[in-house]
Structure formats: structure tokens, C-alpha cells
N, C-alpha and C positions, 0 to 999 in steps of 0.2 A: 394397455392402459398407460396414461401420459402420466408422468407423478409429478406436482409440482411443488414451490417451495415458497413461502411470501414472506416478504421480510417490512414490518411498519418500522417505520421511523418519523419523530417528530424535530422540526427545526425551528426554533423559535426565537425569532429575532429580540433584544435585549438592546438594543442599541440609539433610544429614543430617547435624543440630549434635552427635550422641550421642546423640540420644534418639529419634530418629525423629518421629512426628508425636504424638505422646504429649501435646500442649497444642496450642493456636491458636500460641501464641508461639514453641513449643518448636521449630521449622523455618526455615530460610529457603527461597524460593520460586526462589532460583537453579537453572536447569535449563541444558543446552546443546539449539540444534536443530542437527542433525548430517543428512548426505549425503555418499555414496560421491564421494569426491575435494575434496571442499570443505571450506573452512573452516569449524569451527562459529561459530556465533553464541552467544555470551553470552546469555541472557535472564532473565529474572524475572518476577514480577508486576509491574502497575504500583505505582508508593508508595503509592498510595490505600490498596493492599490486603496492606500489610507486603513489599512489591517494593523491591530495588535502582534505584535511580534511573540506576543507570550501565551499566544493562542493558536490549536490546531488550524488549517486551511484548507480550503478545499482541493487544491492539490496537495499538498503532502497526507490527507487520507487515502486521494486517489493513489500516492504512490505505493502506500502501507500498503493497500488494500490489493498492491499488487504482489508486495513481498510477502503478505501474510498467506496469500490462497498458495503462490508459490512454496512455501515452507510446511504448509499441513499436508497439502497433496506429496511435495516430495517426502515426506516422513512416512506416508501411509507409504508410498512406493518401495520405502527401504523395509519398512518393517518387514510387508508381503517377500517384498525380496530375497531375504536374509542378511540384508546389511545395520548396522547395529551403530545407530549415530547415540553419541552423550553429549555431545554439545553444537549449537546451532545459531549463529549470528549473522543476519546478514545485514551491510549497509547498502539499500536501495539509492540510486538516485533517479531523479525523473527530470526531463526538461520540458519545458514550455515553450513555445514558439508563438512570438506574437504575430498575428498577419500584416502586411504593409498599411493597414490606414490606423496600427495602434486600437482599434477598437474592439479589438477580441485575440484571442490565441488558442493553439489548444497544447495539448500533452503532446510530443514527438518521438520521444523516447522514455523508455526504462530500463536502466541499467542495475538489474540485482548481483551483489556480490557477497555472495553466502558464505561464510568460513564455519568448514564442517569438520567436526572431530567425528571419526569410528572408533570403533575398540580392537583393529587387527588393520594390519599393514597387506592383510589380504583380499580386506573387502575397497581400499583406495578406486583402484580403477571402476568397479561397478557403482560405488558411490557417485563418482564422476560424472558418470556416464546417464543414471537415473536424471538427473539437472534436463537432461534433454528431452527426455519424455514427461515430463511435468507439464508442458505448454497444452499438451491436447488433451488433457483431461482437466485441467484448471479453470473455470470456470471464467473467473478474471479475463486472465489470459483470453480465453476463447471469446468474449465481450468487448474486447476494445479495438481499436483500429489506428495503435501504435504497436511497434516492434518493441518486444522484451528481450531482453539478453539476458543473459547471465555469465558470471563471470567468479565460479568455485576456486575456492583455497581446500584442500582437501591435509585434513593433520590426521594423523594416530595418536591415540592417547597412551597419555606415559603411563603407565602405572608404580 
């Protein structure tokens, strides 16, 4: 049996100065993403493309959305493991690549760079090494048709 998973989301654009889309100019790109019981998210375009700066975008959720499946999946992997992380930060970055006529681009890269605390200077190397089997069961990961990297800090915690 297949098991499947569905996920709704609403997007609701916010951005109707009076005139509606009547110019390039004439709009703002402010939208909210919205789901049953949750906060929405502020968004926009990015600035590049007349976006609020003070607002999520659609790429940098695409980029979260890569370091977050990265981060829950490699957690479960340690736990099953026996490696035993207390602290967990990564700074993702993502690039975009515009095509030559400017009229589109898409994601090209994602560059995750995790900084991971364990609790023993014995579990370092398998920590390390769990980062590399995370892509084939990440969901994410297995969805897109850009190269992820990563790129671990591996600490022991002081006690």
C-alpha cells in the first residue's frame, strides 16, 4: 500500500495599491502563506524584483525548506544512531541563477553549513559522517533538481 501525505496551503496576495496590476509598478508583491491553525508568514518578492525586504521570499523558504528537512532527518539519524547532538545551527545558503534573456532563473545551488554540538568527543566522526546519508532519505533533497552540499562544523560540548 502507497501511504501518502498532503500538505494545503493558502497564498493570498495583499498587495492591491488601487489599481490592481494595471502597471509593473502599480502593485506591491506583498502576499501572506497561510495554514489551518498557524501563523501566517509575511512574504514578498525578493528586492531584486520590487519585494519588501522585511518580508519572507520565495526563495529563501525554498532555501529553509532545504536546511529544515536536512536538520530533522539528520537528527532522527543520530538519535537511531547513538549519537547524541545538544545543539544544532545551520547557516543555509542558496543561489539563483538568472537565464540569459533575464526573464527567469532558477535555484543552482544549496550550500548547508550545520554547526553541530554532541555530548562526547567520541561520537565526532559518526556525526560527521550521518550529514552524508541524509540526502537519500530527505525528502526535499530527493525533490529538487539542484546539488546540496553541506558543509559540518562538528564541536563537543563543554561541560
Amino acid at each position: 500500500m502507497t501511504t501518502t501525505h498532503a500538505y494545503d496551503v493558502t497564498v493570498e496576495w495583499t498587495g492591491d495599491l488601487g489599481s490592481g496590476t494595471d502597471g509593473y509598478r502599480s502593485f506591491s508583491r506583498d502576499h501572506e502563506v497561510l495554514a489551518d491553525g498557524k501563523a501566517a508568514i509575511a512574504a514578498s518578492s525578493d528586492p531584486a524584483f520590487r519585494g519588501d525586504p522585511a518580508r519572507w521570499n520565495p526563495e529563501e523558504l525554498l532555501v529553509a525548506s532545504v536546511a529544515q528537512c536536512h536538520m530533522l532527518w539528520y537528527l532522527h539519524l543520530c538519535a537511531v544512531g547513538g549519537v547524541v547532538v545538544t545543539e544544532y545551527e545551520d547557516h543555509a545558503h542558496g543561489v539563483m541563477t538568472m537565464d540569459e534573456s533575464g526573464g527567469g532563473g532558477q535555484i543552482t545551488e544549496v550550500v548547508l553549513r550545520p554547526e553541530v554540538t554532541v555530548a562526547d568527543a567520541s561520537m565526532v566522526e559518526k556525526a560527521r559522517a550521518l550529514h552524508g546519508e541524509v540526502h537519500a532519505v530527505c525528502f526535499i533533497a530527493r525533490s529538487v533538481n539542484f546539488p546540496i552540499t553541506h558543509v559540518p562544523v562538528l564541536r563537543v560540548r563543554e561541560d
